[in-house]
C-alpha positions as CSV (number, residue, x, y, z in Angstrom):
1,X,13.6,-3.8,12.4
2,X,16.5,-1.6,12.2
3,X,16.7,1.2,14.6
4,X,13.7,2.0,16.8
5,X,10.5,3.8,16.4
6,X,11.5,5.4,19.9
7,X,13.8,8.1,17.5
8,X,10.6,8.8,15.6
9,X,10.6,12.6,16.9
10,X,11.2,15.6,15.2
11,X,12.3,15.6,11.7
12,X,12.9,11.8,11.6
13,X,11.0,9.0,10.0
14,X,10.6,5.7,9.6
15,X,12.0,4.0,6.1
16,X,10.6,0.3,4.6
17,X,14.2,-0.8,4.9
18,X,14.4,-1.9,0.8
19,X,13.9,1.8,0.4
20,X,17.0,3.2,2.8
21,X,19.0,2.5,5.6
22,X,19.0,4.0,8.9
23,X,21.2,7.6,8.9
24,X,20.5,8.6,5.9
25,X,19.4,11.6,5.2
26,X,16.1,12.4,2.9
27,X,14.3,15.1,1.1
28,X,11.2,14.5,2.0
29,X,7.8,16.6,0.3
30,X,4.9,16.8,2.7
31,X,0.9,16.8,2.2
32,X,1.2,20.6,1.5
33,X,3.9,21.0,-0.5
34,X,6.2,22.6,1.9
35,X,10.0,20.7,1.5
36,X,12.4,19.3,4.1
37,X,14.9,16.8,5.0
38,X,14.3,14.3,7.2
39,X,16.7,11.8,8.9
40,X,15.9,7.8,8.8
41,X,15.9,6.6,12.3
42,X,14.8,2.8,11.6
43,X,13.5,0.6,8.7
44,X,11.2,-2.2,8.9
45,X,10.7,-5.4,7.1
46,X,6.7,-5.1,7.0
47,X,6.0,-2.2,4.2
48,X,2.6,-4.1,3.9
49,X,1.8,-3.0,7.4
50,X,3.6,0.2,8.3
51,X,3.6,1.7,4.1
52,X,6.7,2.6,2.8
53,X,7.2,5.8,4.9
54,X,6.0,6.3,8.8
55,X,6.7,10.3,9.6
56,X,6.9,11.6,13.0
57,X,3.7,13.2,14.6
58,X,6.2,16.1,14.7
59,X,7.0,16.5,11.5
60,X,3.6,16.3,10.2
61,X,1.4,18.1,12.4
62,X,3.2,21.3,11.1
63,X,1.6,20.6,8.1
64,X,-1.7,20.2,8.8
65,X,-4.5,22.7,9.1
66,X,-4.8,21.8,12.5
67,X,-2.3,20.3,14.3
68,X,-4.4,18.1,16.3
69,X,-4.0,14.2,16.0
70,X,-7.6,12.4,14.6
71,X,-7.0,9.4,15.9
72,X,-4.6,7.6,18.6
73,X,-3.5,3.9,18.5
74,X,-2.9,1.5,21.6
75,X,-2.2,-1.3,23.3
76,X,-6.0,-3.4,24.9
77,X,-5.1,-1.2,28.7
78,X,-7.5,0.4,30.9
79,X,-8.1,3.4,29.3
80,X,-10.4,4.9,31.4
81,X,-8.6,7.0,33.8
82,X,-7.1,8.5,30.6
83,X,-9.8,9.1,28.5
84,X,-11.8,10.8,32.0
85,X,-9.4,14.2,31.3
86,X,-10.3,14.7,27.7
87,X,-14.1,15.0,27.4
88,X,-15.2,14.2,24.2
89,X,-12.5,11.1,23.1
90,X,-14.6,8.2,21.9
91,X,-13.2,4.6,22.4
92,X,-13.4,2.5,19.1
93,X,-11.9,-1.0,18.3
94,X,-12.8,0.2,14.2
95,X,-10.3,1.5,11.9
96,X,-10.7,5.4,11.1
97,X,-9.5,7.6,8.8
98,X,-9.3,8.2,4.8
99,X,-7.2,5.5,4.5
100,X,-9.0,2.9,6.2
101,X,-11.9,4.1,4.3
102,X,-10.7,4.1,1.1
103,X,-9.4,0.8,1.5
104,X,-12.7,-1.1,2.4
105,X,-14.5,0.5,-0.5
106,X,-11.5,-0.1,-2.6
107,X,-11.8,-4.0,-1.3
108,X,-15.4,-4.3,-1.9
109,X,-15.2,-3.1,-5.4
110,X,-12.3,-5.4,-6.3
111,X,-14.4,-8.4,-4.6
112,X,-17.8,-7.5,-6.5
113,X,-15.9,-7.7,-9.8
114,X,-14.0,-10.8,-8.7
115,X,-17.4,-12.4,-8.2
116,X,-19.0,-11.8,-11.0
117,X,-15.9,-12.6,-13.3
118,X,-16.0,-15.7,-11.4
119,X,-19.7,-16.8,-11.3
120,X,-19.4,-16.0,-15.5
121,X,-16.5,-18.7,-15.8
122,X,-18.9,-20.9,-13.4
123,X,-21.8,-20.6,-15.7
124,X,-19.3,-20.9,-19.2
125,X,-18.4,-24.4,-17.5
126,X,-21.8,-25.5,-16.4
127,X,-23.2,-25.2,-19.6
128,X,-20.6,-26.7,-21.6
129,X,-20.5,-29.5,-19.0
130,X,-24.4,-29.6,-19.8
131,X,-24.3,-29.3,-23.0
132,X,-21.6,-32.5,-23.5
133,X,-23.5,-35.0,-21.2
134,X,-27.1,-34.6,-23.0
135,X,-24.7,-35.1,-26.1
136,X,-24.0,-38.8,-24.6
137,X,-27.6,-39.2,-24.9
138,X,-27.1,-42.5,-27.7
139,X,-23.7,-43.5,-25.7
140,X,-26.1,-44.2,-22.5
141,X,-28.6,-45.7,-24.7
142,X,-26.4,-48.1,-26.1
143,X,-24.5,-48.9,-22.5
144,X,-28.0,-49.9,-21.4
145,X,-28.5,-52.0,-24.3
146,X,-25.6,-54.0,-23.4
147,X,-26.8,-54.5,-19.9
148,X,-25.3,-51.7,-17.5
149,X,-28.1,-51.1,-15.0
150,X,-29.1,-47.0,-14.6
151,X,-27.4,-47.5,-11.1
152,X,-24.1,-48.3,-12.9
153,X,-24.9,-45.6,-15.1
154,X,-25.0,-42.9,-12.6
155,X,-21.8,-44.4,-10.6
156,X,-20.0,-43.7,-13.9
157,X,-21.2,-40.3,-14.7
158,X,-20.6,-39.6,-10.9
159,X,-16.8,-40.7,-11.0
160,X,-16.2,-39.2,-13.8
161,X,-17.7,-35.7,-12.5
162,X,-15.3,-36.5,-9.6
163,X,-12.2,-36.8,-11.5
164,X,-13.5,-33.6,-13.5
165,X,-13.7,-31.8,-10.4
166,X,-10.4,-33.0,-8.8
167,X,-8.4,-32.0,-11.7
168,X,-9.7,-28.9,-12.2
169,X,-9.7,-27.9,-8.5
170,X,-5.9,-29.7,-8.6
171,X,-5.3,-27.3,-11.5
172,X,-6.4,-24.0,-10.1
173,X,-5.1,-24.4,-6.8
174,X,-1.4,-25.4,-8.4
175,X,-2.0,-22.2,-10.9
176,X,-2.8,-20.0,-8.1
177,X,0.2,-21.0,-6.0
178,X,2.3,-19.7,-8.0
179,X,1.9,-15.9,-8.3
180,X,0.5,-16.4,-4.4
181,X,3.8,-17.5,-3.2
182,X,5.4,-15.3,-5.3
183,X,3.5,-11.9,-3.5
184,X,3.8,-14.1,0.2
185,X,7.5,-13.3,-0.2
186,X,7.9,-9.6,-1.8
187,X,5.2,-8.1,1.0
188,X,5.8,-10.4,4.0
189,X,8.9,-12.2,3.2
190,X,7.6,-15.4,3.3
191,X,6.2,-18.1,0.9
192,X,3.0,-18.5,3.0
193,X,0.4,-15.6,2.0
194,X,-1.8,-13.7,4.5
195,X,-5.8,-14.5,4.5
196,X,-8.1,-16.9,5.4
197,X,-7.4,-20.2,5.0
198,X,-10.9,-21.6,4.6
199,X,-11.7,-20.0,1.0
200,X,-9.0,-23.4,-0.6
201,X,-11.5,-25.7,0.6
202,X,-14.6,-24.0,-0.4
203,X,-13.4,-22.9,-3.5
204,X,-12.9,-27.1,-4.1
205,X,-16.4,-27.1,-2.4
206,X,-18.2,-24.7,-5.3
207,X,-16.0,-26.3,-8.1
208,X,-17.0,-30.0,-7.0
209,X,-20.9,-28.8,-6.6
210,X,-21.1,-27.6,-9.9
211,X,-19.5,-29.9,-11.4
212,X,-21.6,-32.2,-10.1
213,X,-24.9,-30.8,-10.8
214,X,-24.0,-29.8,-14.5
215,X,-23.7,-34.0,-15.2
216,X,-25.6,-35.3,-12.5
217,X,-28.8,-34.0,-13.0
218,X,-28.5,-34.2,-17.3
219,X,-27.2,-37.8,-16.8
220,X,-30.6,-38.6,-14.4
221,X,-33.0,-37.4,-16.6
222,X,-31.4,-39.4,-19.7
223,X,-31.1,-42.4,-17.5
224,X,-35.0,-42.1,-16.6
């Protein structure tokens, strides 16, 4: 960071620093309309976090129907003291506000159509996958002919689900990457991306389990 958000007072804000540079001067249009200029008193490498503008309580409670702040943000502290003047103040550890809102509905959304996009690729592949080992119906006939036992059978049909499932996995995780990488170093300026690290593995998981189960379970009844 550039500056410090100790300046934040007054007709002063706070700039994601690939949009300006501390000292600058701004015109700046507020949630009413009404126009000013603002001065730039520090910039910050974490836009993802802060947005691409933070104004001073100042500056923006002059244009608000109220004045009053809706919400306060601190440190873990022993609050209580504090809190015992102003009746009234609840204590949350949740995220308030429009935006906070806004973004969890906006998340779920995205996430409910993610899902179903995905489970209708999931459900394509199954039934091709289906589909091609009943088709080896007179190919597993005539291995068993020549002597392969149904326990070979099924070791083959297993590898090769295996191999199925490692390339595509292999695939997917190499194709994803790419653009993940990519956005890891425009929002947070590194090639590592923000999230939970367990969805790589069970997205392998899913992929390997129904790979699986589309030849398995086609293969076994064949065998049989």
């Amino acid at each position: 960071m550039d500056g410090g958000l100790n300046g934040l007072r007054g007709h002063a804000i706070a700039l994601d620093e690939r949009v300006g540079r501390v000292g600058r001067s701004l015109d700046v249009i507020m949630g009413d309309g009404a126009r000013g200029r603002a001065r730039v008193v520090a910039t910050y490498r974490r836009g993802l976090g802060f947005g691409p503008v933070v104004v001073s309580r100042d500056l923006a409670a002059a244009h608000t129907t109220t004045g009053l702040d809706s919400a306060i943000l601190a440190r873990p502290a022993e609050l209580g003291p504090l809190l015992a003047r102003w009746p009234g103040v609840e204590l949350t550890t949740r995220p308030e506000g429009p935006q906070a809102g806004s973004a969890s509905a906006q998340a779920l959304v995205n996430m409910a159509v993610l899902a179903v996009l995905l489970a209708y690729v999931l459900v394509a592949v199954a039934n091709r996958l289906v589909a091609t080992t009943t088709g080896r119906r007179d190919e597993l006939d005539g291995l068993r002919r020549l002597g392969a036992t149904p326990r070979q059978l099924r070791r083959m049909i297993r590898w090769e689900a295996a191999m199925i499932a490692a390339g595509a996995s292999g695939a997917g995780l190499v194709l994803s990457a790419v653009p993940l990488v990519l956005l890891g170093v425009g929002f947070l300026a590194r090639p590592a991306p923000s999230g939970p690290l367990w969805l790589a593995p069970a997205s392998v998981l899913v992929v390997g389990l129904v790979v699986w189960s589309a030849m398995e379970l086609p293969a076994r009844r064949i065998i049989h």
